[in-house]
N, C-alpha and C positions, 0 to 999 in steps of 0.2 A: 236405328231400331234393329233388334237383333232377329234372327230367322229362325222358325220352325219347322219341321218336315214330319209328319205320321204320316203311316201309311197301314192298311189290312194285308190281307194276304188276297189273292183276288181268285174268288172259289170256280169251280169248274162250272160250265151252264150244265150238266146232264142232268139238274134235277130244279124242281123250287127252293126260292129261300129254306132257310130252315132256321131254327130260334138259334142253335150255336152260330151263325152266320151274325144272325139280329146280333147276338151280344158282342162280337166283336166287332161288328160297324158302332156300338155304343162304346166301347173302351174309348176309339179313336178320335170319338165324339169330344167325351169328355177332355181328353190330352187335348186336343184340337182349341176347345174355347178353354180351359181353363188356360193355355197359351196365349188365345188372344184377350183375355181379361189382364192377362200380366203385360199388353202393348206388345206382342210379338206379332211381328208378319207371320200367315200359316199358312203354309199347303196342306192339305190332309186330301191323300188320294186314294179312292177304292177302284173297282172296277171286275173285269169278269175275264176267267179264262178262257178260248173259247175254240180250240181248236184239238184235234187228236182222234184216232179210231171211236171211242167211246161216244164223241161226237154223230159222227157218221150213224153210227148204229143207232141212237136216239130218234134220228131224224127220220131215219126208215123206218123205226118202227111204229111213229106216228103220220109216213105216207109224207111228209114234208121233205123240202130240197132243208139242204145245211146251211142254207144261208137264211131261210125263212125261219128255222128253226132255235137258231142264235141268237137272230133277233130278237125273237117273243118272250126268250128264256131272260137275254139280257135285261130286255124295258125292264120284265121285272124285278130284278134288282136293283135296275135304277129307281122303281117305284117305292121298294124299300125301304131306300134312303132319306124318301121323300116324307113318305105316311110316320118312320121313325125319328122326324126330323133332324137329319142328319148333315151335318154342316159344312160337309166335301166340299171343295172348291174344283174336284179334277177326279173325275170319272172313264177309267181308259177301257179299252176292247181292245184284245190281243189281235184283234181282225182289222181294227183301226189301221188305215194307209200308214198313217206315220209311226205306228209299231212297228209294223213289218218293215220296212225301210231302214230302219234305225237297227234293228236286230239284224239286219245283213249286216252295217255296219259294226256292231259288234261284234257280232262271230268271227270277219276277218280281222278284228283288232285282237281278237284271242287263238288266232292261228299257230301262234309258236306254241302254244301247247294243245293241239288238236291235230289229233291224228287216225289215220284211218287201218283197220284192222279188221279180221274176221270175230264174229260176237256169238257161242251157243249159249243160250241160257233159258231160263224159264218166261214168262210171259203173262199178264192177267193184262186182257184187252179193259176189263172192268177198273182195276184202278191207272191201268197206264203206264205201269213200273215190272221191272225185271225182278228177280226171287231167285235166291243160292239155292240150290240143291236141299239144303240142311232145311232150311224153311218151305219149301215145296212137298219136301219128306213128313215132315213136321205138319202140315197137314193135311196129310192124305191124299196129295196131287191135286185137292180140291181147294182153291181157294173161298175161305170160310166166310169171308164179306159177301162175294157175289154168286156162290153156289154153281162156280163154274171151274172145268176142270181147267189146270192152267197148261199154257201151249207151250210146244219145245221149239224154239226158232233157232235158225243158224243163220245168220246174215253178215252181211259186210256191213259196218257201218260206220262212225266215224265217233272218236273218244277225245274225253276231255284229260287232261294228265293233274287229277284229282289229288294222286299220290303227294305230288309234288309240294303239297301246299299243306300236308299234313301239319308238321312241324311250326310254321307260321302262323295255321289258324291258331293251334294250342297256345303260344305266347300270343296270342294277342287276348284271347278268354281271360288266361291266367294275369296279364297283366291289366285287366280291367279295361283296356281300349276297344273292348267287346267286352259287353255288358249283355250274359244272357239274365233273364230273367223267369220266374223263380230257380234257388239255389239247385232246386231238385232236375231242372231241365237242364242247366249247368252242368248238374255233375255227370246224365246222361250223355249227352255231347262227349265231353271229355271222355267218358270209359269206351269209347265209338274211335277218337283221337287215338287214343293210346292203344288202341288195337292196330291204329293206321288204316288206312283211308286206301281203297282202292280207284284206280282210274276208271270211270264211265265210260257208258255210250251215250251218246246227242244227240243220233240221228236214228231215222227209220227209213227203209226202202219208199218209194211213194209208190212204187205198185203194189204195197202191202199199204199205206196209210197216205192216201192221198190229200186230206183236208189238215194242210199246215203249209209251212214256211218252207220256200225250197233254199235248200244250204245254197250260198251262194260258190257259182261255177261248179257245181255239181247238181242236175239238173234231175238228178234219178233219187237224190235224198232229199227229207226234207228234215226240221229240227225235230229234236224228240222233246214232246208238250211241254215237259216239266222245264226241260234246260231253258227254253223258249223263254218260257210267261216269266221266270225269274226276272227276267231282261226289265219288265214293267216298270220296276219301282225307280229306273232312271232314262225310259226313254217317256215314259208322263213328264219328265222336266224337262226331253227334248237333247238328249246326249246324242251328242258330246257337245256340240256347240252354243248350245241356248244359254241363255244369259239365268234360267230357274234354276238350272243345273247348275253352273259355277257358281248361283249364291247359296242355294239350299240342300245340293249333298256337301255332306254325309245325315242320311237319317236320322234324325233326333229318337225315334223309337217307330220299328217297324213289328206289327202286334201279326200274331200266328195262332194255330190251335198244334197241338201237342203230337198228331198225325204226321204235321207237315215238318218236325223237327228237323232232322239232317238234312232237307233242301233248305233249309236256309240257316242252320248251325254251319255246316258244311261248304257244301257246293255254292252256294252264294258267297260265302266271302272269298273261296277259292277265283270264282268267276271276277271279283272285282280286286283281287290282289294279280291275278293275271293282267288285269286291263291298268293297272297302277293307282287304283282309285282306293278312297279313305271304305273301311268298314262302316256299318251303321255304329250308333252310340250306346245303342240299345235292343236289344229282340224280345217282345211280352211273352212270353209261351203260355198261353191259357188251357183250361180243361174244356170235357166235352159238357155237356148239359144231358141227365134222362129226364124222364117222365113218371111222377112214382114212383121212380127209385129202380126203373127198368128203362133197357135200351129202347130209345121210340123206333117204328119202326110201320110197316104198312099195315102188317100181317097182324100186330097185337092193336091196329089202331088206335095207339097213342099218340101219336106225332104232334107236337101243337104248332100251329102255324101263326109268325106273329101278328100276320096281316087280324087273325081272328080276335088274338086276344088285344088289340090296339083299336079294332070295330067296336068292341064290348064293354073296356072299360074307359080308353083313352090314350096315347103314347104315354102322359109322364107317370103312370100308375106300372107299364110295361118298364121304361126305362127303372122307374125304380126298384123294382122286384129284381129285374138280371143282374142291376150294379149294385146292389147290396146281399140279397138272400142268396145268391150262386158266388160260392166264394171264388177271389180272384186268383187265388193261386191252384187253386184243385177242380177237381169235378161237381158239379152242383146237381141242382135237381130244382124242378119244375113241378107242381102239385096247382091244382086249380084250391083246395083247400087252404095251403098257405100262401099261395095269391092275395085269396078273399081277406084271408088271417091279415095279413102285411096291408092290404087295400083300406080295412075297416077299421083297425086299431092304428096302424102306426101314417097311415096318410092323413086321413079322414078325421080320426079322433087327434092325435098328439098334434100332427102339424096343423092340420085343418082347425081346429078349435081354437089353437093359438092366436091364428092369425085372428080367424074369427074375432076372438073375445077381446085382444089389443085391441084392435080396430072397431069396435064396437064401444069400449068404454074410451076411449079419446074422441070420439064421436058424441059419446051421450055426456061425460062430465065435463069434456073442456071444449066440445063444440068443433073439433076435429081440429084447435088452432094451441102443439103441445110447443112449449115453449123451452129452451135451452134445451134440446135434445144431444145429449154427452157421445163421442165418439165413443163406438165400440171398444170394450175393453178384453175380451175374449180372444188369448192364445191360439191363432190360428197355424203354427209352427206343425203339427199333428198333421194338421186337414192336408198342408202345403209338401209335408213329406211325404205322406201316403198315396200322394195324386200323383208324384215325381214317380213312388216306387211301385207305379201302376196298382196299389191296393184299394182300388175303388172300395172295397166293402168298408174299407177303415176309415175312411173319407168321410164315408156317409156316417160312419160310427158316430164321429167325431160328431157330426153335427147334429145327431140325436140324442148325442147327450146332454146338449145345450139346447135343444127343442124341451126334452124334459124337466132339466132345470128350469128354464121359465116358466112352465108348467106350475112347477112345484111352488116357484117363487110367487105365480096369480095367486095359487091357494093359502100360501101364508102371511102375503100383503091382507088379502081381503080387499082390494081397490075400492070395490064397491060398501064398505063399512066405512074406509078413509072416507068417501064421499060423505056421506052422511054425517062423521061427526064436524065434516066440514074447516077441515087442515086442506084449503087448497095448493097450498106449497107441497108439503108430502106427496100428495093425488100426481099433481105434478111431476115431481120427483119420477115415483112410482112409475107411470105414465110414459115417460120421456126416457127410463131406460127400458120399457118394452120394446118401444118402438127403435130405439136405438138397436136391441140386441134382434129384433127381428128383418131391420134395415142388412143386420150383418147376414143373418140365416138366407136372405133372397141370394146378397150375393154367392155366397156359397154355395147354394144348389143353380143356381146357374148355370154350370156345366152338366150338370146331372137332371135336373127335371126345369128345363130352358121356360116351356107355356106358364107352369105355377110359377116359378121366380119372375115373372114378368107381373104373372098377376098383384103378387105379393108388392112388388117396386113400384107399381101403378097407384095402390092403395097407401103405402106407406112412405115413398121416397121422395114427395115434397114439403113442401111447408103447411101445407092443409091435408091433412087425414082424411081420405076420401073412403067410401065404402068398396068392399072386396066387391068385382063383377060376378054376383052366383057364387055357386060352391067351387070350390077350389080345385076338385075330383071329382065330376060327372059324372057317374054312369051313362054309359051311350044306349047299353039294350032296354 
């Protein structure tokens, strides 16, 4: 049986979930079971960043120690996963014993190209990353995320030889053994490439940032956050020596938002061509999610939190609004208006009615017992490619336009006219490839809205047509 490996990017605790977080815990989702529908073994790992200045400063400013404060931040992410029903098998904390352990080891298997030098440069404690001159110029010495002025540090600290690996990352883009995804993040990578690649800093003083990893044999550094947490997505399999690791890397597709590009266009496969290991096969690069069409934010009170909207209407009404109406390759947008729009017409009416009215006339004309039910004959070649090339919206495309055509086809049968003139063959007929072509729809959404496709399999996927449990799409308030 062959292996699967997804993974998320694993976000910083400084803050709550947030819906772009939701949606790429649902990318993963989907890669995740549509892999184990097709018999693969899967790892699908998420988890939480969890260490660094910005930390510390969180914790104090809610009166908590940083380990109480990691915690509360983590559960809820792992809550998450749970209320989005999310099918992770492996949820890591960079605070976890056997990270840390493991990333010692790897820092000294990556010593021939680390090295220690004096570092001046710019500073935002808020995202945890260093800024050229030209970009600190460029906005007013203020950075414009966190409305903080950025600090000038001079430290010793300890570099990755980043350079080095310019030339290699490029042919491996260009020859497809790295697969970024979409074109448009590709080609950003690349014009970053072909500028060439400067060597990093890893490390931070720990009397400037003491909540992290101390470099090993240097007891005065510790890692720098970001180099760190990259570490994630092979000591979850327990590198070097575990037996997850040598079966399940190289990554089949590790999913990102468009912020995090160069730490893992970059520095990550730098990090794992130092260490000798395979690239991933794949990197998703998704957009961010607004709200109306503006940045959410505290201050304009938009923010939509998905815990609220999954209270309200249900998980597969949320899952299916972000994997379809937020397109996969770009920026989407979030509206409680086209929520309802997408909840009422295209869940509730088109699929919901479906299901409904098959299940309803093989119930009432044949007694729920439909006879020669035809395998499916619907092209699924579309659905199969767009899932591979992470186009969740086209996936779902696909299979809404095959919701519609039934549709279209109840109303030009007329089943219920058939009944009456009393052609039980035809009815039959008729009847049997509903339920065939709806047998196929559960499968399909499966990956994407998991609760209905059960319900639907429940009601249609034996030999007796049994009635749907309730409506298919709840409302919860």
């Amino acid at each position: 049986m062959s292996k699967y490996y997804v993974t998320t990017s694993i976000p910083y605790v400084n803050a709550e979930p947030h819906i772009g977080f939701a949606m790429e815990l649902l990318y993963g989702d989907v890669l995740a079971r549509a892999a184990r529908n097709r018999g693969q073994e899967v790892i699908y790992s998420t988890g939480t960043d969890e260490h660094g200045g910005k930390i510390e400063e969180k914790a104090k400013e809610q009166s908590k120690s940083t380990e109480q404060y990691v915690d509360e931040i983590s559960a809820r992410f792992q809550q998450l996963t749970k209320t989005l029903m999310i099918s992770n098998n492996r949820f890591i904390r960079t605070t976890d014993k056997g990270h840390v352990q493991r990333a010692a080891v790897i820092w000294k298997q990556l010593s021939k190209d680390i090295y220690k030098s004096k570092y001046e440069g710019w500073y935002c404690t808020g995202d945890e990353a260093f800024y050229t001159d030209t970009e600190v110029k460029a906005n007013g010495g203020v950075c414009p995320a966190h409305n903080r002025p950025y600090e000038k540090l001079v430290e010793e600290n300890y570099f990755f030889r980043l350079s080095k690996y310019t030339d290699k990352i490029r042919e491996a883009i260009e020859s497809n053994s790295f697969i970024i995804t979409p074109d448009t993040r590709r080609n950003e990578i690349m014009s970053v490439l072909n500028q060439g690649l400067d060597d990093i800093s890893i490390s931070r003083p720990k009397d400037k940032i003491s909540w992290g990893i101390a470099v090993p044999g240097d007891s005065t550094q510790v890692m720098y956050v970001w180099f760190e947490a990259l570490m994630n997505y092979i000591t979850v399999l327990g590198f070097p020596e575990h037996d997850d690791f040598k079966k399940y890397w190289p990554a089949d597709v590790q999913i990102i938002g468009k912020d995090i590009l160069r730490f893992h266009a970059a520095i990550w496969p730098a990090m794992l061509m130092s260490l000798g290991l395979d690239l991933p096969k794949r990197l998703y690069v998704h957009g961010f999610v607004t709200a109306d069409g503006k940045k959410m934010s505290k201050s304009l009170g938009n923010v939509i939190n998905p815990f609220d909207v999954v209270e309200s209407y249900g998980v597969d009404p949320f899952r299916y609004y972000m994997l379809r109406h937020v397109p996969s390759y770009e920026d989407g947008d979030f509206s409680w208006q086209k929520f309802n729009e997408a909840y009422n017409a295209e869940l509730a009416n088109e699929l919901g009615n479906l299901v409904q009215r098959t299940v309803a006339m093989a119930i009432k004309y044949l007694d729920g017992k439909v006879k020669n039910i035809p395998p499916s004959e619907h092209d699924t070649k579309a659905y199969e490619t767009a899932i591979e090339a992470c186009r969740f919206d086209r996936a779902l495309d696909d299979v809404w336009d095959q919701i519609r055509s039934l549709n279209q086809y109840i109303d030009e049968e007329k089943p219920w006219e058939v009944a009456k003139s009393g052609d039980d063959d035809h009815l039959n007929e008729v009847i049997a490839y509903l339920i065939s072509s709806v047998r196929e729809i559960a499968e399909l959404l499966l990956p994407f809205l998991p609760e209905a496709a059960a319900r639907i399999k429940q009601a249609v996927g034996s030999d007796e047509i049994k009635p749907v449990d309730g409506m298919l799409f709840p409302r919860r308030d």
